[in-house]
N, C-alpha and C positions, 0 to 999 in steps of 0.2 A: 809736759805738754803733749807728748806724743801718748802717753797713757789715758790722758783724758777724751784725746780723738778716737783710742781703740777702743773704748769703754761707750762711746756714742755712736759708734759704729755699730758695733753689739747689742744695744739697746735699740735702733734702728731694728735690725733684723730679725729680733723676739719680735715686736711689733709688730711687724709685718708676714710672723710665722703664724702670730695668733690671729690676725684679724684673715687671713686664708683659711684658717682653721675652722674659724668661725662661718666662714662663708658657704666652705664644703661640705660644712655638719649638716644633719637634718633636723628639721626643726622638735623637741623633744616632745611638746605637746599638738603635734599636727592631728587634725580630724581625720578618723577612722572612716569613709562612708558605709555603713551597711548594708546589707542585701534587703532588710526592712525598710530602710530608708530608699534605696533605688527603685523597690518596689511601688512604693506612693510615688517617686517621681516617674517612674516609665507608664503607670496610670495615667498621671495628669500630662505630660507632653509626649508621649506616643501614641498610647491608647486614644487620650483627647475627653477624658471625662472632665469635668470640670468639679476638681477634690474641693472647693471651698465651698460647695454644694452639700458636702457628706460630712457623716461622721464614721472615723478609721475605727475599725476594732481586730487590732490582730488576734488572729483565732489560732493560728498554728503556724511554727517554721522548725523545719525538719531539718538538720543535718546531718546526709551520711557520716561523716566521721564517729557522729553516737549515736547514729540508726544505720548500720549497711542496707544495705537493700539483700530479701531474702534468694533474690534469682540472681547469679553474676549477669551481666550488660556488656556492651562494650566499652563504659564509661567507668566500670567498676575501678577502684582504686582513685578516680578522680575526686578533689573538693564538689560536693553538690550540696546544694540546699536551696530546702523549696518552703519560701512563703505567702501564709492566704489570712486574705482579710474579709469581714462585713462589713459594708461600704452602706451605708442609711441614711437618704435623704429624703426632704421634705415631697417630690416628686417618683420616688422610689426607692431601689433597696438591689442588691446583688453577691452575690459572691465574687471574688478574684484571686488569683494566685499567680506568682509568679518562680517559674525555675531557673537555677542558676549552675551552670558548669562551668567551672577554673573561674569561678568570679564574673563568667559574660551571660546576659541572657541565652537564655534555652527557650525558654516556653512562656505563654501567657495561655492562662484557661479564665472564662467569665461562664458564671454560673447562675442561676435562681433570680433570674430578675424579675423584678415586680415592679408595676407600674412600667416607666417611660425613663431612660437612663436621660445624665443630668450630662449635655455635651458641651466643649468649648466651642467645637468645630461641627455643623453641620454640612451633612451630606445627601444627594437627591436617590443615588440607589449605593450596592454593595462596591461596586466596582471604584465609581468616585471614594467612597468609604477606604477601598484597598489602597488606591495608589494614595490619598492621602497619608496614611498607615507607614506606608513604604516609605514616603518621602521626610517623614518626621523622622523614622526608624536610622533612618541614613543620615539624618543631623547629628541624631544620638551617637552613632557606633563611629560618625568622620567617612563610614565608607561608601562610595558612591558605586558600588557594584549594586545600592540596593535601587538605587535611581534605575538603576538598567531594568531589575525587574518589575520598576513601577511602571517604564514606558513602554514595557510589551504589554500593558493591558490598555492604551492606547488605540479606539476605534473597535475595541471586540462589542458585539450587540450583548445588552443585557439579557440575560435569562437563556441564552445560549450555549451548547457544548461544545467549548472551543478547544483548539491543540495548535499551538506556536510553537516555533523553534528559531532562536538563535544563537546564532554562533554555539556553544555550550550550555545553554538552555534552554530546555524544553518544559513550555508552559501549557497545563491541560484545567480549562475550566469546567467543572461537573456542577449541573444542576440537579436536587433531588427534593423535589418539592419545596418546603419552605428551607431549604439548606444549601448553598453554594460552598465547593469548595475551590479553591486556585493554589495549584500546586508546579513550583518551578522545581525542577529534575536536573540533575547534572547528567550532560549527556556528551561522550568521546565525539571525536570526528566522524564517524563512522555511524553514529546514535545509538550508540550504545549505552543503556542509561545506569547510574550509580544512585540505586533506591535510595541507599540510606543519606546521600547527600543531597538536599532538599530543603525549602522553604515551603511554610504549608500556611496557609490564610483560611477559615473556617468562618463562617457568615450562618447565622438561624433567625429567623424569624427577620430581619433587617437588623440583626446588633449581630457584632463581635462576637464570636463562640473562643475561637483557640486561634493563637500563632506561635508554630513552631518551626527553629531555625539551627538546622545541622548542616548548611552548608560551610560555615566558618570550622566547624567541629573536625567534617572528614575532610582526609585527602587520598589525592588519587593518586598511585605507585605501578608503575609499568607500562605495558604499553603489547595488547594483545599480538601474537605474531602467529597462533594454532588458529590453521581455518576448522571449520565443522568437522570436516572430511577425518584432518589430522588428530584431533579432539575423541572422533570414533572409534580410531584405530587404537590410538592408547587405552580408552575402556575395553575393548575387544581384550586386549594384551591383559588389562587387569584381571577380569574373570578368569582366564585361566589361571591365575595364581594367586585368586581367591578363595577363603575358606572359613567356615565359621564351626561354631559348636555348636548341640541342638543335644536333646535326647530323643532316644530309640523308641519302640514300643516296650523295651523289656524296661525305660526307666535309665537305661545306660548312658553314661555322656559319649557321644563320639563328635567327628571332624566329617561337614560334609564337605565335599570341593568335587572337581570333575563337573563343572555345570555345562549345560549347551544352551545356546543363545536361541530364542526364537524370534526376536524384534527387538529392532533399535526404536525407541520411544522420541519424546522429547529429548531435543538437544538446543540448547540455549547458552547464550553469551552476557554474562554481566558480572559487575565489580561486587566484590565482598572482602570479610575476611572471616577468620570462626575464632569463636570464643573458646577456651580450651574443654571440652564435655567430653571426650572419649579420645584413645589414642591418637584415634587418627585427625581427628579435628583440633587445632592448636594456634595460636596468635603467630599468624607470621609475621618476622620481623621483629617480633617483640611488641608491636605496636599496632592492637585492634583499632585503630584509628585511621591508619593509611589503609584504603580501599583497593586491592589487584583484582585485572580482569579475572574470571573463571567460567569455565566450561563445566557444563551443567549436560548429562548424559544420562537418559531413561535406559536398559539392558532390561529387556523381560526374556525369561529362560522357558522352555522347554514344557515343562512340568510343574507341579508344588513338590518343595521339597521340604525337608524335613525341618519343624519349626514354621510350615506354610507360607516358606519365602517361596515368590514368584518374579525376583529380579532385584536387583542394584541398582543404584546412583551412583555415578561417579563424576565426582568434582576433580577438574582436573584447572591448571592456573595455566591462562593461557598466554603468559608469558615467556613463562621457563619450559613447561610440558609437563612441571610434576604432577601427579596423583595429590590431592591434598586431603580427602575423603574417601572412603566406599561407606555407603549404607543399604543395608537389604531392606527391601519390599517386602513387605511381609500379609499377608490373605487372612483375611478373618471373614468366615462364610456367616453371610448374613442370615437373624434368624426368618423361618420357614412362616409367610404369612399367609397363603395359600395350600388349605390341607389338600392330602393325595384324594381320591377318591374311596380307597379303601378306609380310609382314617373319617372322611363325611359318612359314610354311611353305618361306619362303626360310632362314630360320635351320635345321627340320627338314632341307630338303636336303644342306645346309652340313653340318649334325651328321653325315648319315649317309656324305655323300664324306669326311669326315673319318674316319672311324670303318675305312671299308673301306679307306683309302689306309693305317691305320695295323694295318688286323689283317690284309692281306695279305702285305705282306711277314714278319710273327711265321708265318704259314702256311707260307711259302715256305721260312724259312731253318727250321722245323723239321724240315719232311720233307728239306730239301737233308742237314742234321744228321744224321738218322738215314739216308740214303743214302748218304753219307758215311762214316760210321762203318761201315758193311756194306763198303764198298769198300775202306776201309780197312784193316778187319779181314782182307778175303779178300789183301789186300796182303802182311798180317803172317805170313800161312799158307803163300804162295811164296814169302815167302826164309827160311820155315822158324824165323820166330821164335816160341818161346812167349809170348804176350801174352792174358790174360784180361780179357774184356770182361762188362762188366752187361751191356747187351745181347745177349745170345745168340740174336738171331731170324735166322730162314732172310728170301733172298729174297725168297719168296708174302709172308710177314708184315710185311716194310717197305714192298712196293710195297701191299699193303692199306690199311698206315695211313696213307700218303702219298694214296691216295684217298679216304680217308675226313675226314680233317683239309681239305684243300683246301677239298669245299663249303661243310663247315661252317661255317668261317669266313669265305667268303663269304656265306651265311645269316645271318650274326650279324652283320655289316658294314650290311648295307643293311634290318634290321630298324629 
């Protein structure tokens, strides 16, 4: 008896190990969504076209993984992939494409439209159009930081170039003829703004051009503590223990350094990081993503020096106080579009021996021509051939024009 209760016990607790089991599994044939597929739906319920209007033709979809990109980015290394369709309906026709980083929208580009696009949602101008846009966008993604950026556009006058700020967003609307753009900026307390972290709205003609979205993308790391002053001083310190290579006039490679300052240029404050292209420019932190303030310092020197540098940049983080850059300035003298006056009068010269070497001879052989032709002709009358000539002039009248043509064209030669 008591074997049979341990035995139903046991069998109890397989039971109950498998149906957990079963419950924690993932389902083995679960649906994949694609970036092909997201792309037709972020058309039809963000965008707002109305897809049962069209016919899909996917034309191309790119993935870095088996296309890198030929320039590194700040995204390089990341999953991208970008797909674009022709959209063809009965009332028109366009391009679209849509980009994708780590799986989340990037970018929307609409292109080549013809006709009147086929909409779910009408709109009376761009602005209506935008915050519509926003508001669907923000259904999509669950986040309502996008609501925020739809109700700064709230009460701005259409056709107008506006600039709002709140709290950490600063929104600038540029009109340029048939073109609006509306661009929200990440901006510190302070407003200090982080370019690359940005929402970008782009309106042509009354349709949708581009929306692109790297505020989700970047982040902000640090927190500025170097004013200008202190920012100065540290490039000041760097020149002098700065030094590059160049060559000489003999051809020789040497080391220039010993510079002297003659002006502090541009100095300016905003978030970055550098992509790794030269020693001194390199991913801080590991991670081109997170954005640090930096100090941005113009140094123009003295003189040109060798290699026709005429000053420095220096990038300095103005959190910590490191140097994280120097790049030299370098002159390239533009060419000369105003000759000397020696050089015009020596070109006048030029022009006019030109001129006489080349209308002297047309002088020569015309009058030789109609000389010719008279001798010719008197040739044709001693062996008694009938031959009729255009010209019919005696003598007097070819040797006139033969004098008269001669100076002229030296007249006109040396004019």
């Amino acid at each position: 008896m008591k074997t049979t209760k341990n035995f139903v016990i046991m069998a109890l607790l397989i039971l109950m190990s498998s149906i957990e089991y079963i419950a924690l599994s993932p389902p083995v044939h679960a649906e994949v969504i694609t970036n092909s597929q997201k792309t037709t739906n972020i058309l039809g319920n963000i965008v707002g076209l109305n897809m049962n209007s069209y016919t899909t033709d996917l034309t191309s979809d790119v993935n870095t993984a088996t296309n890198p990109a030929p320039v590194p980015t700040a995204t390089s290394g990341l999953p991208q992939e970008t797909v674009m369709y022709n959209l063809t309906g009965t009332q028109g026709s366009l391009r679209a494409s849509c980009s994708f980083i780590n799986g989340n929208l990037n970018q929307i580009y609409l292109s080549s439209y013809v006709g009147s696009p086929s909409l779910s949602q009408t709109a009376t101008n761009t602005l209506d159009m935008a915050q519509g846009f926003l508001q669907r966008y923000q259904s999509y993604t669950g986040n309502q930081f996008y609501s925020s950026l739809s109700s700064m556009l709230t009460g701005i006058a259409i056709n107008t170039n506006t600039t709002e700020t709140a709290g950490n967003i600063k929104l600038q609307v540029s009109n340029f003829g048939n073109e609006q753009d509306l661009i929200w900026t990440y901006v510190d307390n302070n407003g200090i703004p982080a370019l690359s972290k940005d929402v970008v709205l782009t309106y042509s003609n009354g349709h949708l051009e581009s929306f692109l979205d790297n505020w989700q993308l970047y982040q902000i790391g640090g927190v500025p503590k170097l004013s200008s002053q202190d920012a100065t001083a540290i490039a000041l310190q760097a020149v002098q223990n700065y030094s590059y290579g160049a060559y000489n006039v003999n051809g020789a490679n040497v080391t220039v350094s010993g510079f002297k300052v003659a002006s502090i240029g541009n100095v300016s404050l905003s978030y970055l990081n550098f992509y790794e292209q030269t020693p001194e420019q390199s991913i801080r932190g590991g991670n081109s993503l997170i954005l640090y303030p930096s100090w941005y310092v113009a140094v123009g020197f003295d003189k040109v020096y060798p290699g026709n540098v005429t000053g420095i940049i220096v990038n300095i983080w103005a959190d910590t106080g490191n140097v994280s850059s120097i790049t030299p300035m370098a002159y390239q003298a533009p060419a000369s579009s105003t000759p000397s006056l020696s050089d015009t009068t020596t070109q006048v010269k030029t022009n006019q021996v030109s001129m006489m070497i080349i209308l002297l001879p047309i002088t020569a052989i015309a009058a030789s021509s109609i000389t010719g032709a008279y001798l010719y002709s008197k040739k044709n009358k001693l062996n008694g051939l009938n031959r009729t000539w255009k010209f019919n002039l005696s003598k007097r009248k070819i040797a006139a024009i033969c004098l008269i043509l001669l100076p002229i064209g030296v007249i006109i030669a040396v004019q």
